[in-house]
C-alpha positions as CSV (number, residue, x, y, z in Angstrom):
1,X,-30.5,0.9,2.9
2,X,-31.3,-2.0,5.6
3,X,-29.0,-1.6,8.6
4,X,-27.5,-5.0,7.7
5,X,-26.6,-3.6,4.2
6,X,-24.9,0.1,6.3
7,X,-23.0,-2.6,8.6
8,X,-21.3,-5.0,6.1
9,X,-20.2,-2.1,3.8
10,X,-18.4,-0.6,7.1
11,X,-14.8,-2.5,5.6
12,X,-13.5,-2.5,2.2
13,X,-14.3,-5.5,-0.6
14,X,-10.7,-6.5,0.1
15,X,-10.7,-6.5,4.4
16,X,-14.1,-8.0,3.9
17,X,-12.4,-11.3,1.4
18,X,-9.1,-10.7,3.9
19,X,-10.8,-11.3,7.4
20,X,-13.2,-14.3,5.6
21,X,-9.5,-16.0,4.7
22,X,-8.3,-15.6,8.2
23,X,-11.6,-16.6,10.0
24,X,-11.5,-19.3,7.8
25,X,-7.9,-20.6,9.0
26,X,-8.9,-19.7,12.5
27,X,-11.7,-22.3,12.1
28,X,-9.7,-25.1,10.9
29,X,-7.0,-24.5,13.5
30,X,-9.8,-24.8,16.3
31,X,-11.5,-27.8,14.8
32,X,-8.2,-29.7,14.0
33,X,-7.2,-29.3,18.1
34,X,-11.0,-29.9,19.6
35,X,-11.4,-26.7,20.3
36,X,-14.9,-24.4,19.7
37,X,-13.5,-21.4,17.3
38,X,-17.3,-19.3,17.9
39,X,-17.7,-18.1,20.9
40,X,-13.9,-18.6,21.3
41,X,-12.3,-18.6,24.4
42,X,-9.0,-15.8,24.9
43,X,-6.3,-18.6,25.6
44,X,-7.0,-20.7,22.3
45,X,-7.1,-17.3,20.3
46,X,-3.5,-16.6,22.3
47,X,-2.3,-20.2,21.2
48,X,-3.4,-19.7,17.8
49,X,-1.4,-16.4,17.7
50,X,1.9,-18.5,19.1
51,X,1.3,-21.2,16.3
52,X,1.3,-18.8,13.5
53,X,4.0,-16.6,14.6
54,X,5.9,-20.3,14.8
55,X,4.6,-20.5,11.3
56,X,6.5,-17.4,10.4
57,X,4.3,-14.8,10.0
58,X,5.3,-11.6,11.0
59,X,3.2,-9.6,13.5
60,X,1.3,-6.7,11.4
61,X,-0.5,-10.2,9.5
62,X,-0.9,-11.9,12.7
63,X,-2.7,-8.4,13.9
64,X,-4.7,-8.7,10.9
65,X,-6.0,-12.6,11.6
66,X,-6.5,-11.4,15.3
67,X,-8.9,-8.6,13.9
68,X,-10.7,-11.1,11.7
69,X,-11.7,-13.6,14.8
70,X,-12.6,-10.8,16.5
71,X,-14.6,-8.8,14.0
72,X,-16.5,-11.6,13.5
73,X,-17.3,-12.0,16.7
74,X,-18.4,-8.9,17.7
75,X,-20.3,-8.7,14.0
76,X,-22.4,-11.6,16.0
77,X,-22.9,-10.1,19.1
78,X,-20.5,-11.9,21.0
79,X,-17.5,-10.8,23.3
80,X,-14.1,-10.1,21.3
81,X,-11.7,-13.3,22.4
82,X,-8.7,-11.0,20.7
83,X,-8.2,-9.1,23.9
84,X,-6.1,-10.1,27.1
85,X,-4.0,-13.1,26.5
86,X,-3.9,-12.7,22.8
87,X,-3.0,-8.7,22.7
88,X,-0.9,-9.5,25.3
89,X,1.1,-12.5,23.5
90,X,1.3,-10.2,20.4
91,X,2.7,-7.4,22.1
92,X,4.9,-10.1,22.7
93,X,5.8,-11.3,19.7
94,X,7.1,-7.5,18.7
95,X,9.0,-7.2,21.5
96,X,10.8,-10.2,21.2
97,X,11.3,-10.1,17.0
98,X,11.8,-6.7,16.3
99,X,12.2,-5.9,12.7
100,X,13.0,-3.2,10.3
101,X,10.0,-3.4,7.9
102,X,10.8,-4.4,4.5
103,X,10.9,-1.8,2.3
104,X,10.4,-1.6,-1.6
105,X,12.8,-0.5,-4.0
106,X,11.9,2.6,-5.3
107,X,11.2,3.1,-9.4
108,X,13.0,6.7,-9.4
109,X,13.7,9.2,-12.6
110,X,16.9,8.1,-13.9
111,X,15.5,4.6,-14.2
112,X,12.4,5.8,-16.6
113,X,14.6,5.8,-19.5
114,X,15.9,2.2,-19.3
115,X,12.4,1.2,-18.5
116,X,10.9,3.2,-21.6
117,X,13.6,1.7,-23.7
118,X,12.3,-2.1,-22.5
119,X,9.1,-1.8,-23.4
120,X,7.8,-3.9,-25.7
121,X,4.6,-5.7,-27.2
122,X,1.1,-4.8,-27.3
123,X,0.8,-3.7,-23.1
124,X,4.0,-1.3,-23.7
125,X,1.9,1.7,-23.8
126,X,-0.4,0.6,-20.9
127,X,2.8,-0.1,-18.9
128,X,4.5,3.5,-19.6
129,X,1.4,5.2,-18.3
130,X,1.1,3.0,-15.2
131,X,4.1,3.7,-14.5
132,X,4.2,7.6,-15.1
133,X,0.9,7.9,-13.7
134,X,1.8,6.3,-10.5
135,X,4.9,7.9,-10.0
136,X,3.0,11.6,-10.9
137,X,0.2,10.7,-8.8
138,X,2.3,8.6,-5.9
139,X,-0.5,6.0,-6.0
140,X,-1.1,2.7,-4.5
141,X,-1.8,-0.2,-6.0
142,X,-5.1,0.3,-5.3
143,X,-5.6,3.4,-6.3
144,X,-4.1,2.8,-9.6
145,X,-6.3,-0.1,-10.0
146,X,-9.4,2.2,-9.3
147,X,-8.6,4.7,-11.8
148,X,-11.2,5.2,-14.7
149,X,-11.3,8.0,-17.7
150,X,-14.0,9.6,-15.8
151,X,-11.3,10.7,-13.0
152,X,-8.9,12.4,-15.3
153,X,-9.9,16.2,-15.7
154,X,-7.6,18.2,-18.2
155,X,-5.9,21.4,-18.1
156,X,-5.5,24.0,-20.3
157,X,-1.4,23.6,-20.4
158,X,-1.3,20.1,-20.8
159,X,-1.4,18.8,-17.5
160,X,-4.3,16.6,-15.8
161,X,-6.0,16.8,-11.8
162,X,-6.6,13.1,-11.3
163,X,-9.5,12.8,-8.4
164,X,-8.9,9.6,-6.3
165,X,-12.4,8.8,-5.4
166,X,-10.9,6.8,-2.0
167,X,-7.8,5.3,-1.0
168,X,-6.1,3.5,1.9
169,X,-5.9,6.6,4.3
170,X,-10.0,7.3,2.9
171,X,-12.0,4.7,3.8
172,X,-14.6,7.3,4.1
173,X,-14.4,8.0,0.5
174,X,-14.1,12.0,1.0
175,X,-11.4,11.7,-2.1
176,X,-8.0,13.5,-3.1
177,X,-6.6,15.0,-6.0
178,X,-3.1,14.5,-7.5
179,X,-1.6,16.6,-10.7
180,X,-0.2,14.6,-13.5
181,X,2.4,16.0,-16.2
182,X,1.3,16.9,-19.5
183,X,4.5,13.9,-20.2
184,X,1.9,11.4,-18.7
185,X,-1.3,13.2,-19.9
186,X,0.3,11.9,-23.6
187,X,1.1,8.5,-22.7
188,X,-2.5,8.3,-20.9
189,X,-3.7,9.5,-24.5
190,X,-1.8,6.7,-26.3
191,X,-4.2,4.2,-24.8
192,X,-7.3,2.5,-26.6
193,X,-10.4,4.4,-24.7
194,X,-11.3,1.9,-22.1
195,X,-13.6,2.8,-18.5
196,X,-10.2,2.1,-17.0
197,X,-6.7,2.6,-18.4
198,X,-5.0,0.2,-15.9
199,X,-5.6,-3.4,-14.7
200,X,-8.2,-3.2,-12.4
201,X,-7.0,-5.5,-9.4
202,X,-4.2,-4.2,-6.8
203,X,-2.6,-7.6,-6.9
204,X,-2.2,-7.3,-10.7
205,X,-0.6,-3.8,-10.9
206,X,2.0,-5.2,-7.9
207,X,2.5,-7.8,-10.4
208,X,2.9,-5.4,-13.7
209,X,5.8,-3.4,-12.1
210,X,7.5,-6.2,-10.7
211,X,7.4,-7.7,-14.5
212,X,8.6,-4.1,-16.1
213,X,11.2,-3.5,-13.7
214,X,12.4,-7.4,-14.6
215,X,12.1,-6.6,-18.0
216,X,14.4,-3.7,-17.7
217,X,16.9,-5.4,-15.9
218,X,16.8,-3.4,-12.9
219,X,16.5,-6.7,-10.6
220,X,14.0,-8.0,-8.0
221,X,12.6,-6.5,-4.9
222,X,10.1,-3.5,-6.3
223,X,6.3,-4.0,-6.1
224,X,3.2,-2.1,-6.1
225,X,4.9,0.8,-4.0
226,X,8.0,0.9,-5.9
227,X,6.8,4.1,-7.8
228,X,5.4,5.9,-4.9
229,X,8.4,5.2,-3.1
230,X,10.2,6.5,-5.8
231,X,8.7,9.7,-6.2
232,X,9.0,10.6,-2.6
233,X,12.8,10.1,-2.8
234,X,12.8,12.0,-6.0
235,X,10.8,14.7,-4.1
236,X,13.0,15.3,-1.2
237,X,16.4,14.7,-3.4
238,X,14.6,18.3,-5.0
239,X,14.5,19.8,-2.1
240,X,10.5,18.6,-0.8
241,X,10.6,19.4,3.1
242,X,8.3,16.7,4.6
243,X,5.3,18.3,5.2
244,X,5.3,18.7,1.2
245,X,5.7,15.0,0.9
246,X,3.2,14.2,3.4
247,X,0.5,16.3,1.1
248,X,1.8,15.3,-2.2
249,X,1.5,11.2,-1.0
250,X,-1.5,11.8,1.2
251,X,0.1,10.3,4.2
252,X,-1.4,11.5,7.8
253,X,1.5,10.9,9.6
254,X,5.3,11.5,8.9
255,X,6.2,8.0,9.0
256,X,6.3,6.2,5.9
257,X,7.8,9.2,4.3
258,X,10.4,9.8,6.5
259,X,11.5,6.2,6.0
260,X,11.1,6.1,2.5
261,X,13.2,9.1,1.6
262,X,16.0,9.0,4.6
263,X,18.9,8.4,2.6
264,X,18.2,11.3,0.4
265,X,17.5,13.6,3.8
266,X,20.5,12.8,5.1
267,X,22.7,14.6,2.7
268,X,20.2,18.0,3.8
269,X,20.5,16.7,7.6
270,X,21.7,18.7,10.5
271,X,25.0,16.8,10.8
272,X,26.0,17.6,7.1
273,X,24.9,21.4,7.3
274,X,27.0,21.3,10.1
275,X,30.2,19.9,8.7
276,X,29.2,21.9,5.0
277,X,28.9,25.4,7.4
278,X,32.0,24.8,9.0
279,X,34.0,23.3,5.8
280,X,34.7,20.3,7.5
């Protein structure tokens, strides 16, 4: 391959269409106030930064515009105007707005049979395996998007490995495997014999759940996480130490676990064992 083919396929299809939306907005923010978006200058970059946190974005999407002025501009040879004044005003902005990052609602077990019971129509067997598979798997939206028969290598007993060719955490595509149950292996059979089982964009699995668990009555606020998130809490509420969670979701840092499954650690936490040992 030419290098120019090795250097664009260094991001993802999606940061790739991400950063173009950003530099885009960048470019149009520069023009409308005179000033020259390429080779930009630190202080308009650092301005630009104020005008969209005024805007209301929060800071991880103004990090991402900042990485999309300057990835193009080191892409052309030309010095990155994100540092200085503009890391400096967003190290700002998250001092001065801190914020507990919004989590999703979680799609856990004793919800599967009032979703199961709400299905309905011709996608109702697509939508119980997304579901089950996800939750089995505790995929992304992404990853669920990715998934194609090929992937899916059965067991004798019923269950199924499920090779994740590359995910969030793999940009380098070295790939993971997660077990499914031989519950979802049957619902996975259910479905016409496609190359993928699932919709094949992240944006429109996010979507699917959010319309299931709306269906079901179970109310807004779950998205494309809601069944990995989910899982995790139904992990630890089974007794899952961390470091189990951390290999079943493929996480490299305890994090996101750990924030998606304190409530149900809490009850296992040193101030309960404490009170439990001492029958308090």
């Amino acid at each position: 391959m030419s290098v120019e083919t090795l250097a664009a396929a260094a991001h993802s299809p999606l940061t790739v269409s991400t950063y173009a939306t950003y530099w885009r907005q960048w470019k149009v923010w520069a023009e409308a106030r005179g000033v020259c978006p390429r080779p930009a200058v630190p202080d308009d970059v650092a301005e630009w930064a104020a005008h969209l946190h005024a805007s209301g974005l929060v800071d991880k999407t103004i990090a991402v515009a900042l990485a999309a002025v300057g990835s193009r501009h080191r892409r052309d040879g030309l010095a990155d105007p994100t540092k200085g004044k503009p890391a400096r005003v967003l190290a700002g902005i998250r001092r001065t707005t801190p914020r507990r990052p919004k989590q999703a609602r979680g799609i856990t077990a004793d919800m599967l049979p009032t979703i199961r019971r709400s299905l309905n129509g011709h996608l109702a067997r697509r939508d119980w395996a997304l579901v089950l598979t996800m939750r089995d798997g505790l995929l992304r939206a992404s990853e669920a998007a990715a998934v194609e028969w090929s992937h899916l290598h059965r067991q004798d007993d019923g269950s199924a490995i499920l090779t994740i060719p590359r995910s969030k955490t793999d940009q380098q595509g070295q790939g993971a495997t997660v077990w499914l149950s031989p519950r979802t292996v049957r619902a996975l059979d259910r479905l016409s014999v496609d190359r993928s089982p699932f919709p094949t964009t992240p944006k429109y699995v996010s979507k699917r759940i959010q319309q299931i668990c709306r269906r079901a009555g179970l109310g807004d606020g779950f998205s494309g996480h809601s069944c990995r998130v989910g899982m995790a809490q139904d992990l630890v509420a089974n007794g899952a130490t961390l470091t189990q969670l951390m290999i079943a979701g493929r996480w490299t840092t305890p994090t996101m676990p750990a924030r998606y499954a304190q409530h149900q650690s809490l009850g296992r936490g040193a101030v309960a064992e404490y009170h439990r040992n001492n029958g308090l």
